[in-house]
C-alpha positions in Angstrom: 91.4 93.0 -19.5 92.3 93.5 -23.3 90.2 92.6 -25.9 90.5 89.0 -27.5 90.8 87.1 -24.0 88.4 85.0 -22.0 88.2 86.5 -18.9 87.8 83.0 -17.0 90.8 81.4 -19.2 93.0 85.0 -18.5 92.3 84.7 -14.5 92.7 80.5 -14.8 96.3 81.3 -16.7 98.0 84.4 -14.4 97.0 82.2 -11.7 99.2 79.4 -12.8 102.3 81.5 -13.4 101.7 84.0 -10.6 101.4 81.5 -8.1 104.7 80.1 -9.8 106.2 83.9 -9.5 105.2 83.2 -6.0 106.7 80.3 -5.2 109.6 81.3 -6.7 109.6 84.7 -4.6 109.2 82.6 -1.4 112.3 80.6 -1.7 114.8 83.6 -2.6 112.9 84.7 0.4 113.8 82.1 2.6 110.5 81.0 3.2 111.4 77.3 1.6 108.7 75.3 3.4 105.9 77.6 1.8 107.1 77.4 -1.0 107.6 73.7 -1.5 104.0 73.4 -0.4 102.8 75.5 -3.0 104.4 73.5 -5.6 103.4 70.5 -3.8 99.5 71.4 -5.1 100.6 71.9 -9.1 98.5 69.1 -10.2 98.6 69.7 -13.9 99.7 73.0 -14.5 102.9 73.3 -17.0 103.9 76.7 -15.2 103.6 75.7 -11.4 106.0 72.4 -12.4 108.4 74.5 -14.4 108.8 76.8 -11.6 109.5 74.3 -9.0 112.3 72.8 -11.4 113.7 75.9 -11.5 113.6 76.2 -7.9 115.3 72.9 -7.9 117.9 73.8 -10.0 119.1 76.8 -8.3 119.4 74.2 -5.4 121.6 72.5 -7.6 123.3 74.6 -8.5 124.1 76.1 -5.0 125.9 72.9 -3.7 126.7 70.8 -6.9 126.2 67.7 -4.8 125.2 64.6 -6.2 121.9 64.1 -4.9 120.9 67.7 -5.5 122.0 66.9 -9.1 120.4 64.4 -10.0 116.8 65.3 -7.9 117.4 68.7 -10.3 117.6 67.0 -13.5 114.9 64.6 -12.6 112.3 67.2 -12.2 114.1 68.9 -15.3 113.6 65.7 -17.3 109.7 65.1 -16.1 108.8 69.0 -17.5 110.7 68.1 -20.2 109.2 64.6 -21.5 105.8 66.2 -20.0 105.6 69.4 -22.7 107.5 67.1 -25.3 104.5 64.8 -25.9 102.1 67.2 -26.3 104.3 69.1 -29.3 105.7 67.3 -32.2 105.2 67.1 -36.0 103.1 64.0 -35.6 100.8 65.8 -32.9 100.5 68.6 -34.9 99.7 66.4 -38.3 97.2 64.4 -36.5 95.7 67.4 -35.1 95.4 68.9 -38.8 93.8 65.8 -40.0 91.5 65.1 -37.6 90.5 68.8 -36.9 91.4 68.4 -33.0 93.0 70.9 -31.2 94.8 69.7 -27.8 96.7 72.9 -27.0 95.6 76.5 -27.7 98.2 78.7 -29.2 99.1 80.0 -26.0 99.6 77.0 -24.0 101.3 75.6 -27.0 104.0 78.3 -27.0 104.2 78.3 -23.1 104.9 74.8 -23.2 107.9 75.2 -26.2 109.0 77.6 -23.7 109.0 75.8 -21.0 110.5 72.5 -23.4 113.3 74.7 -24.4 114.1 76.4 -20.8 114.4 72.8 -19.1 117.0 71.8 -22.4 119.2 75.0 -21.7 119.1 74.2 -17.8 120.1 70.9 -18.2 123.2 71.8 -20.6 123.2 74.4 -17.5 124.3 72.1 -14.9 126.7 69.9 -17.6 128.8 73.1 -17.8 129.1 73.9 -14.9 129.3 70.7 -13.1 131.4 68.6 -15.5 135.0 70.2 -16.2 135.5 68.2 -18.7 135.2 67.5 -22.8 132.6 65.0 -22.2 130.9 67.6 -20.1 130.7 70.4 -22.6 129.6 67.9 -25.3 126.6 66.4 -23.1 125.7 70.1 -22.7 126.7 71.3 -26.0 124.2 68.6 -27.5 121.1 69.8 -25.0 121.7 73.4 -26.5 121.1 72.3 -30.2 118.3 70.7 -29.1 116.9 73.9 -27.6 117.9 76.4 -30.5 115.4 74.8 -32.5 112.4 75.6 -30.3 114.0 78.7 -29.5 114.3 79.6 -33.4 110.4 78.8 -34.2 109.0 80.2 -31.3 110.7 83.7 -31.2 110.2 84.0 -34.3 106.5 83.5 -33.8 106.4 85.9 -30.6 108.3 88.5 -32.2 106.1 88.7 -35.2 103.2 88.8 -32.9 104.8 91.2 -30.6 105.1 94.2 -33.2 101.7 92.9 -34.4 100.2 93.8 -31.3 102.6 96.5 -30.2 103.2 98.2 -33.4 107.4 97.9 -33.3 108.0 99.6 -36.4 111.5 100.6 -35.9 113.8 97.8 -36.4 116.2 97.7 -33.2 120.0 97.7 -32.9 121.4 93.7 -32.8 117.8 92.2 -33.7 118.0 91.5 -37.2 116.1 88.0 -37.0 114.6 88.0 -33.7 113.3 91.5 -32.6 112.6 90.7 -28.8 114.1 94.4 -27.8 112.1 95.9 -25.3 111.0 99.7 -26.1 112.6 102.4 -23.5 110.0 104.0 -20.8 110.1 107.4 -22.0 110.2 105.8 -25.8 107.4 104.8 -28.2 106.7 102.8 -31.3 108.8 105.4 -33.3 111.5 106.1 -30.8 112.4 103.1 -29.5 115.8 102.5 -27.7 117.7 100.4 -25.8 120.1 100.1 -23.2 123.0 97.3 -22.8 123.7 97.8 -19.3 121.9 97.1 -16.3 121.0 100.7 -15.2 118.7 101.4 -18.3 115.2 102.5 -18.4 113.8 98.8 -19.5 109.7 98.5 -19.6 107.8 97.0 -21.6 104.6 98.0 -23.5 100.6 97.4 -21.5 99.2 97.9 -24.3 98.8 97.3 -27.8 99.3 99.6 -30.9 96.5 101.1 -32.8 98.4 99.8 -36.4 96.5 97.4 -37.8 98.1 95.1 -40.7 96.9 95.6 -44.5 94.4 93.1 -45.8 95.5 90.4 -48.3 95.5 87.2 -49.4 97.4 84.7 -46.2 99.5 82.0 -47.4 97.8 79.3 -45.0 99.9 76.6 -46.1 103.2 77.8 -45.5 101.6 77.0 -41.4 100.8 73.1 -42.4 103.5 71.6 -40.2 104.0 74.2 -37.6 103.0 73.4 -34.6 101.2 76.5 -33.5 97.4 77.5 -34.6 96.4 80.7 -36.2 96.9 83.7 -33.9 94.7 83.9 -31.3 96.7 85.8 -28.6 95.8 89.2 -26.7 98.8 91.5 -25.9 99.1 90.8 -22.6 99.5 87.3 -23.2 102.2 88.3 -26.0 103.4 90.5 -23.4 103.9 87.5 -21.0 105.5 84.9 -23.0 107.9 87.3 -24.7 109.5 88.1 -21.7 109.3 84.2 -20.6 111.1 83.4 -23.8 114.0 85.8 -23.1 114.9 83.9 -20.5 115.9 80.4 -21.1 117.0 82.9 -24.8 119.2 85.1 -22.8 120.7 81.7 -20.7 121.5 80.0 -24.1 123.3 82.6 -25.6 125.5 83.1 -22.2 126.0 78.9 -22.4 127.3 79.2 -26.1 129.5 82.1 -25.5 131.5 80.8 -22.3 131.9 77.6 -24.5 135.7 77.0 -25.4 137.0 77.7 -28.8 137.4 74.1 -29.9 133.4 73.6 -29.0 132.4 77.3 -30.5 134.1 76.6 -34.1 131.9 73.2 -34.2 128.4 75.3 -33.2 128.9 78.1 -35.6 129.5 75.7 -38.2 126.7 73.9 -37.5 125.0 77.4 -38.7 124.7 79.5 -35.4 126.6 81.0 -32.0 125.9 83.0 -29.0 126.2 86.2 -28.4 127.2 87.5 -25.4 125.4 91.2 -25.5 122.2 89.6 -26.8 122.4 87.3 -23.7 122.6 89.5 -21.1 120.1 92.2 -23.0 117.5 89.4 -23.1 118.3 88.5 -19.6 117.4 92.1 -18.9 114.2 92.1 -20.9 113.0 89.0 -18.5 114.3 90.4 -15.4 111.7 93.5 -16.2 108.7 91.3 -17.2 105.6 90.3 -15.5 106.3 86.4 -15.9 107.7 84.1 -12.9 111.3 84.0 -15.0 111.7 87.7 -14.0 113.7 87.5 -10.3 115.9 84.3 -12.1 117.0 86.6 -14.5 117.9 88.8 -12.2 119.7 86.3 -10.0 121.5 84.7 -13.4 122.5 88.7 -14.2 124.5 88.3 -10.9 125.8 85.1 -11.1 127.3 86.2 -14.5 128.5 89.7 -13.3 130.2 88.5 -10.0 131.2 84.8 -10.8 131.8 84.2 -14.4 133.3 87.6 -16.2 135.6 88.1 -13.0 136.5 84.0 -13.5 137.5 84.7 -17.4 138.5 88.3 -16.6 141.7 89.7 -18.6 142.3 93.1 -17.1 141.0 94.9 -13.9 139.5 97.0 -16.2 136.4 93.9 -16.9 136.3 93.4 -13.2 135.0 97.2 -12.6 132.6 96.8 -15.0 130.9 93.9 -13.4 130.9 95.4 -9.7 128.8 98.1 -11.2 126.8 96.1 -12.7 126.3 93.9 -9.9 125.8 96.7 -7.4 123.1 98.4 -9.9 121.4 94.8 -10.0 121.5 94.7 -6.2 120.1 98.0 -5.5 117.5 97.8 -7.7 116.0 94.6 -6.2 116.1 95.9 -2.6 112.6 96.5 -2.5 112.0 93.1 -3.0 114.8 90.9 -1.2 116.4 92.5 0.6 116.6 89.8 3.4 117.2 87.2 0.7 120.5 85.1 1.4 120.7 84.7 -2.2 121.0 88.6 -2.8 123.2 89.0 0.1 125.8 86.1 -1.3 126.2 88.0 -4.3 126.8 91.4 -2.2 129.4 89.2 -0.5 130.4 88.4 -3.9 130.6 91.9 -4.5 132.5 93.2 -2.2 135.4 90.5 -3.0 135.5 91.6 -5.7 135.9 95.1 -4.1 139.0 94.2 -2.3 136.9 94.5 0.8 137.0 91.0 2.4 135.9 91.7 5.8 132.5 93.3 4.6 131.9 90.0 2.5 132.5 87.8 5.2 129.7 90.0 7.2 127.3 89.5 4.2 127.9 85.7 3.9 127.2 85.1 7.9 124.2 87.5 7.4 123.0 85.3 4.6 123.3 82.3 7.0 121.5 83.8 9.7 118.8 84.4 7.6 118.3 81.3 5.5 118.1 78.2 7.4 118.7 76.7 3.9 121.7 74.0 4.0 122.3 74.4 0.2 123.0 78.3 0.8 124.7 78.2 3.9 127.5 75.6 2.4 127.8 78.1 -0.1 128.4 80.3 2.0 130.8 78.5 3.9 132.2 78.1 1.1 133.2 81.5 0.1 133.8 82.4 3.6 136.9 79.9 3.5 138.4 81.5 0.3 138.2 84.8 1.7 140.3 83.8 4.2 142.6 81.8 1.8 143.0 85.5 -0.1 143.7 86.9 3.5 146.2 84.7 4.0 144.4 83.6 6.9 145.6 79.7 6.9 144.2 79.2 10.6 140.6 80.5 9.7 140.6 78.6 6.5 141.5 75.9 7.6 138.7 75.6 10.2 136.1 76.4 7.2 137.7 73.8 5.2 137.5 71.0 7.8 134.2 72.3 8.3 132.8 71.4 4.5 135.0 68.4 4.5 132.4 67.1 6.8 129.3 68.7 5.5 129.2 68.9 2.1 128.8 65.9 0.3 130.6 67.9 -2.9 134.2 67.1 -3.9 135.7 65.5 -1.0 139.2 65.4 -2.7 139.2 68.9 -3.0 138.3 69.9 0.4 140.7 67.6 1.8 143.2 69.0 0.0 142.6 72.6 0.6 142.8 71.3 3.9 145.8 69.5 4.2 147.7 72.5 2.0 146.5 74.6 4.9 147.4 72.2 7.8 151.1 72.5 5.7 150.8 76.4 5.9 150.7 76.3 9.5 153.3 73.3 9.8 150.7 70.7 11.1 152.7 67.7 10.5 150.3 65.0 12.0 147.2 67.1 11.0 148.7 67.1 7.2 149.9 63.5 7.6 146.5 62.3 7.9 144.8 64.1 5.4 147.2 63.2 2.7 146.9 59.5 3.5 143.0 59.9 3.7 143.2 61.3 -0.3 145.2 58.4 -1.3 142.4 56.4 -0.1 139.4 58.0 -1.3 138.5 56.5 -4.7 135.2 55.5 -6.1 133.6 57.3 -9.2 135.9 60.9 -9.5 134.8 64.0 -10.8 137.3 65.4 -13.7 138.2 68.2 -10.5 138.5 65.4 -8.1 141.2 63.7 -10.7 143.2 66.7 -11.0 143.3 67.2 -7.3 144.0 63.7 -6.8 147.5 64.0 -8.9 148.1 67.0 -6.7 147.9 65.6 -3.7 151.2 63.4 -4.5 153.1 66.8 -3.9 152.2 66.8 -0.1 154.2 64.0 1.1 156.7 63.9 2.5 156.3 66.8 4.3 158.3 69.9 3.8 159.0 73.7 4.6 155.8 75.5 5.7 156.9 77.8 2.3 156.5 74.8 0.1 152.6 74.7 0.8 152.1 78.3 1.1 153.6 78.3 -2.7 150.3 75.6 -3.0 147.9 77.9 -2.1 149.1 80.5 -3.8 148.7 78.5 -6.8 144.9 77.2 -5.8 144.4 81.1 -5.4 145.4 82.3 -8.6 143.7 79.1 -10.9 140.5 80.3 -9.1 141.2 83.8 -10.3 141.6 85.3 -6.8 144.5 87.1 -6.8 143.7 90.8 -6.4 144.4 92.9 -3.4 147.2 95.0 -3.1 148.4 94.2 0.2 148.1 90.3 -0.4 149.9 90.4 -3.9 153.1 92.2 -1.7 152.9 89.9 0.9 152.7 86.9 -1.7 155.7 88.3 -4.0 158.0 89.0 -0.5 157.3 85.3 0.4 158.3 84.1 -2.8 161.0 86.4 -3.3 162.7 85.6 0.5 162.5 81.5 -0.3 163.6 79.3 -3.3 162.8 75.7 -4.4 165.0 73.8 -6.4 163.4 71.0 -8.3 160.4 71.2 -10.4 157.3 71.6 -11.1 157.9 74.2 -7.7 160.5 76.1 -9.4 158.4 76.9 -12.5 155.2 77.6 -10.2 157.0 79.8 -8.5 158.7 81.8 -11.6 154.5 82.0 -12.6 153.3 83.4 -9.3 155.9 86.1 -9.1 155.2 87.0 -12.8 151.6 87.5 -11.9 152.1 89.3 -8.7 154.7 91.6 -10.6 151.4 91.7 -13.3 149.2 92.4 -11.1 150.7 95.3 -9.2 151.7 97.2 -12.6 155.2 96.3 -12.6 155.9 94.9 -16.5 159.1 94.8 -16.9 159.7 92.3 -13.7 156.4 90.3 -14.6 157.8 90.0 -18.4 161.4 88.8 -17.2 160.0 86.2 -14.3 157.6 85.0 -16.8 159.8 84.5 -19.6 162.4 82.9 -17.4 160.0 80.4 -16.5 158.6 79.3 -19.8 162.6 79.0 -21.0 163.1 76.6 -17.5 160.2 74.7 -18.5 160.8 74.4 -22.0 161.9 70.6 -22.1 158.7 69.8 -19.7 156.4 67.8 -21.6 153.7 69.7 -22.9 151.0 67.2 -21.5 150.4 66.0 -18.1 149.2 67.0 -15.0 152.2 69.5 -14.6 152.0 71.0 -18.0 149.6 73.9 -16.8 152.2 75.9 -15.1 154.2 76.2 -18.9 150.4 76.9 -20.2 149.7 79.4 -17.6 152.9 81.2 -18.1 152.8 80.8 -21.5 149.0 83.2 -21.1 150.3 85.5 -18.8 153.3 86.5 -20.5 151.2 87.5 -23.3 149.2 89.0 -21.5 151.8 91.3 -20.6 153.0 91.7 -24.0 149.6 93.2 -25.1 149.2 95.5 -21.9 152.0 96.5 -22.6 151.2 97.5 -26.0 155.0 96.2 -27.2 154.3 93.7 -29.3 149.8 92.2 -29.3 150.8 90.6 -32.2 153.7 88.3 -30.6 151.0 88.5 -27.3 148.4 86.8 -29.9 151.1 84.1 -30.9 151.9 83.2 -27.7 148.0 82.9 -26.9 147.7 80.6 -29.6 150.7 78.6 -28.9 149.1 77.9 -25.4 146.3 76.9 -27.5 147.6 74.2 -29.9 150.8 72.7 -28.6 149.5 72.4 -25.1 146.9 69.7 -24.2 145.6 66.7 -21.7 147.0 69.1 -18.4 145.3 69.8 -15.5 142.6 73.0 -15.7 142.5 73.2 -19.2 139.0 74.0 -20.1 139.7 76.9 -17.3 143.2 78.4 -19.8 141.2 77.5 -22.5 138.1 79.8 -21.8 140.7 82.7 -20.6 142.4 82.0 -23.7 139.1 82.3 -26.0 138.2 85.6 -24.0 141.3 87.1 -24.2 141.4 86.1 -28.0 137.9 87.8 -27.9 139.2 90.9 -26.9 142.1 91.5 -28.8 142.7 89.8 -31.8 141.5 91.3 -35.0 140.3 90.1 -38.5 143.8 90.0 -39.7 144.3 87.2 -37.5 141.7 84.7 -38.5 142.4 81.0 -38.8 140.8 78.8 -41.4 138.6 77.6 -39.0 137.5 80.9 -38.2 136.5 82.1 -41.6 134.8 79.1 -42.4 132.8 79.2 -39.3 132.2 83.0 -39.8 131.0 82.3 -43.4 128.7 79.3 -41.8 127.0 82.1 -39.6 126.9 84.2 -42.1 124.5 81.6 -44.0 122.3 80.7 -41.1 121.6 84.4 -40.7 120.1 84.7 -43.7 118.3 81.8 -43.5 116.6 83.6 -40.4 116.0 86.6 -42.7 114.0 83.9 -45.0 112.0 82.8 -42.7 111.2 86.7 -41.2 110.6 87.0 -44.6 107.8 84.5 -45.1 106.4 85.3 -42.0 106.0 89.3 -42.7 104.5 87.9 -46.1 101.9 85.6 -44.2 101.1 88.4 -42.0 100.3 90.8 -44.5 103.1 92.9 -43.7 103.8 96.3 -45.2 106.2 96.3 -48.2 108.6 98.8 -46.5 109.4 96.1 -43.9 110.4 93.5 -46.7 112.5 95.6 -48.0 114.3 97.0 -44.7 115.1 93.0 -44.2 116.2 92.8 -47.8 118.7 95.6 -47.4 119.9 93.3 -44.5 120.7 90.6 -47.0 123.0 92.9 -49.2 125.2 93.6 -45.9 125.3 90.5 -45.2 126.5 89.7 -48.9 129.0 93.0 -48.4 130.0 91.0 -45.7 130.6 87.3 -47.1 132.8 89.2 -50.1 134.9 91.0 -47.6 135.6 87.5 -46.0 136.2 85.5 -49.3 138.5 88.2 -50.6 140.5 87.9 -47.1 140.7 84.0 -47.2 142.0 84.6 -51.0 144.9 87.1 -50.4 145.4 84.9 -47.3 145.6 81.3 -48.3 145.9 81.8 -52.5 149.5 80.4 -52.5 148.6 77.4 -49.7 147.3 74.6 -50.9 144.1 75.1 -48.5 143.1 77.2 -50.9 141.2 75.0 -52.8 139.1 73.9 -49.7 138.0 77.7 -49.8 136.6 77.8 -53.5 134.5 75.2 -52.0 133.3 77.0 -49.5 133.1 80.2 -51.6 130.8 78.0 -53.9 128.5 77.0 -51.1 127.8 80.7 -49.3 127.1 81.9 -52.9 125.1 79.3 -53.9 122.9 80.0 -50.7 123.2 83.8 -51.1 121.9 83.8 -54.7 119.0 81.8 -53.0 118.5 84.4 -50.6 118.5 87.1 -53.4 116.1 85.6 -55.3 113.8 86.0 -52.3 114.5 89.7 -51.7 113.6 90.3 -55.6 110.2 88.4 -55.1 109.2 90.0 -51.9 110.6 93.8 -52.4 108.1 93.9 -56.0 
């Protein structure tokens, strides 16, 4: 035990969370009736009830029914409203008044921890769940809430952290929150780190001999915050630092994956997510000793094999995130190897390997080992869309049916999967039925269920087999599913053998054999099918359910003008154009996040909007509004005047930085009459810089 903890309170404490570590372990390991007996007993411990919300929320999360949703957020909202009363700035003012402490500095930052994670979880399950604007507001507004726990408490932990540890080297990408974890062969003066998944990640045992310089403490700079004066042993420190990267590494993920129209709004507001600094927390966690550590691991995976393939612009992105996934898989052998979560993402893997057969193996293994119903409709699940990517209508179909009358998620959509197939195999009656079924299934609809719903008036009255199989082709390639070699010839010599003369078939059609020409290398023919459809769809409306196919098209072809290399600028334009002028269409928060990634990728500073350069010069502000506050807290901690001045030098970039971007705006917009808008701006990021400046001179002398 290190010095400075009680050994009754240490044991009471890694108890709590190792049981919850425990429980958690239990359910990846399909032992789901243990576990929810262990949770059963929490009584009043603040880790055993946020680890059987997160258990709850992988559940979720797993099925996205109702009932699972809303027994999720419950729990979510009970941690929540149970570690909110006991913080606060009224709390904490009483508490100074009256000289009573309620919460020890370490249950005080395990419960702003645990405040935050259940925040982030909740805008979680809004993203995922909702595909809609209302949807990424609701969980755009639960991340704000959680940055500001996040921002007071990291900054608290990391402080403490090189206190305790002796981090003297300031790491790569942690200029305001230095949560980096040192490299096993490394120490306090060698410190690296590693941004994929195969690094050498540990984290310190124990602390650093350094010990600050004495002076005088500013005590009142500490009046309002909520946590006492230190009083926390490194492995404590050790503990809730990699708890914190966690729900840390979850939000930035959340705010990356947001759509561009959300993200300009955030980073005005003064901050944004980064997507490297996500997954490196993520990876910090994953190697801790707290509960959080095998949920990172499992939201590592989920992120490699679901999301980056989903908003994927080149093969090249989907190699990177089988290795990734396999690395993650390997390593956590030892551990679950029998767990039918890990073996869905191997299945997951290997789809995205091209090798379908070997995931359909891993799924029904998963199934036989997890009695679970949430993870064996998942399972289903994926089963049937491997068989869609086969081509395999009579297989898929069965599945289908099957989850039509299982799952209690997205009836329209199952039903129409179905009926599409029942059309593939020229099942009149079978497709009859189910097409009449949808028109009568109403009720409260999900924003998915009212895009299938417009779908479904396509099915009637019934047509060619070559009509539907042109309908699942499209369902394949909106979910991001087109990929093997074999299928994509098979797909192109249907399309190419059959032709459809009204729309919106003809201009689906001219956008699947575009992509399959894409995919299988062959520009030239993907650039002249793709082109030919967006000039046949040019009088379409550009709202409505049917205007995705233009928007679609509209991304693709760019996508092969900047492959290609002909022309990324005139790629970039037509990105944007499927940005702006298209809107209110069916799937377009799932164009509008391939959009923003592809934008991500390839378009340079040159290209900036207004938008953009205000909301860079917004971030650019809040940044150094973190350096002020590392500032005061190096100051209250007696830090060495070396440090102050490393952070000050930080501030100049940042300035280099800010001028760079005025001077752009200014050769850019001098003769619009936006320009004036930007002298405003330009007033306020040098009003807050010469702020900033007058803190580096008073702290660097």
């Amino acid at each position: 035990m290190l010095p400075g903890c009680s050994q009754n309170e240490t044991q009471k404490n890694e108890e709590d969370w190792e049981l919850a570590r425990r429980g958690i372990c239990l359910t990846l390991n399909n032992r789901n009736e243990e576990a929810e007996a262990l949770f059963e007993n929490k009584g009043e411990s603040v880790q055993l009830a946020i680890g059987h919300a997160y258990v709850a929320f992988m559940n979720a999360l797993m099925t996205c029914e109702e009932n699972s949703l809303e027994k999720a957020t419950g729990i979510l909202k009970d941690v929540e409203s149970r570690c909110a009363q006991n913080l606060g700035w009224l709390r904490t003012m009483k508490n100074k008044v009256f000289g009573r402490n309620d919460l020890s500095t370490y249950e005080s930052l395990e419960q702003q921890i645990a405040l935050a994670d259940c925040q982030v979880c909740t805008a979680f399950l809004s993203l995922m769940t909702q595909d809609s604007t209302a949807g990424w507001v609701k969980g755009g507004w639960a991340l704000r809430k959680a940055w500001g726990l996040y921002h007071s408490t990291y900054n608290y932990l990391a402080g403490e952290y090189k206190r305790v540890f002796g981090l003297n080297v300031e790491l790569p990408g942690s200029d305001t929150i230095p949560w980096r974890i040192l490299s096993q062969k490394g120490n306090a003066n060698t410190a690296t780190t590693s941004l994929s998944p195969n690094g050498s990640w540990s984290i310190p045992s124990t602390p650093s001999a350094e010990t600050p310089t004495n002076g005088y403490k500013r005590h009142w700079t500490r009046v309002f915050s909520t946590l006492q004066s230190p009083q926390l042993c490194g492995e404590e420190i050790r503990r809730l630092m990699s708890a914190a990267c966690f729900g840390y590494g979850l939000f930035h993920l959340c705010i990356s994956m947001l759509p561009s129209t959300l993200l300009r709004l955030i980073q005005i507001l003064g901050f944004s997510g980064d997507r490297m600094i996500g997954l490196d927390a993520l990876m910090f966690a994953r190697h801790g000793p707290d509960m959080r550590a095998p949920l990172a691991t499992l939201a590592l995976l989920w992120y490699h094999t679901i999301m980056k393939p989903l908003l994927a612009v080149d093969a090249r992105m989907i190699t990177a995130s089988i290795t990734a996934a396999e690395t993650l898989l390997e390593e956590s052998k030892s551990d679950f190897s029998q767990s039918g979560l890990f073996l869905f993402f191997h299945g997951r893997t290997c789809r995205l390997k091209n090798k379908i057969e070997e995931g359909i193996n891993a799924y029904e293994l998963a199934m036989q080992k997890c009695g679970q119903r949430e993870l064996g409709l998942l399972c289903l699940h994926e089963m049937a869309w491997c068989y869609l990517i086969q081509l395999n209508f009579g297989k898929s179909h069965a599945i289908f049916s099957e989850l039509l009358e299982k799952s209690q998620w997205s009836k329209v959509f199952y039903t129409y999967l179905t009926a599409v197939c029942s059309g593939c195999l020229g099942n009149k009656a079978s497709l009859d039925l189910l097409a009449t079924s949808l028109l009568r299934l109403s009720g409260s609809l999900s924003h998915l269920d009212t895009m299938i719903s417009r779908r479904s008036k396509l099915l009637l009255p019934f047509k060619p087999s070559f009509y539907y199989r042109l309908l699942a082709y499209e369902m394949i390639y909106l979910w991001n599913s087109l990929s093997s070699q074999e299928e994509l010839k098979s797909i192109l010599l249907d399309c190419e053998s059959n032709q459809l003369a009204e729309e919106p078939m003809t201009g689906l059609l001219a956008l699947i054999r575009g992509v399959c020409y894409m995919r299988l290398g062959q520009l030239d023919n993907a650039k002249e099918c793709l082109d030919s459809g967006v000039r046949l769809r040019e009088e379409c409306p550009t709202k409505g359910s049917d205007a995705h196919i233009s928007a679609f098209s509209l991304y693709e072809l760019a996508l092969v003008y900047i492959t290609s290399k002909e022309d990324i600028n005139e790629g970039i334009r037509l990105l944007e154009t499927a940005q702006t002028q298209y809107s209110s269409y069916d799937f377009e928060s799932r164009l509008s996040l391939r959009i923003h990634s592809a934008l991500r990728e390839h378009k340079g500073p040159q290209n900036f909007s207004i938008w953009d350069c205000a909301a860079s010069l917004a971030r650019y502000i809040g940044q150094s509004f973190n350096m002020h506050h590392m500032c005061l807290h190096y100051y209250n901690n007696n830090v060495t005047k070396n440090k102050i001045k490393t952070l000050a030098y930080k501030f100049q970039a940042l300035l280099f930085k800010k001028s760079l971007l005025i001077n752009l705006v200014f050769r850019k917009y001098k003769k619009k009459q936006e320009s004036s808008n930007y002298f405003s701006i330009e007033y306020f990021a040098l009003s807050r810089y010469k702020f900033i400046y007058v803190i580096y001179f008073f702290y660097s002398f």
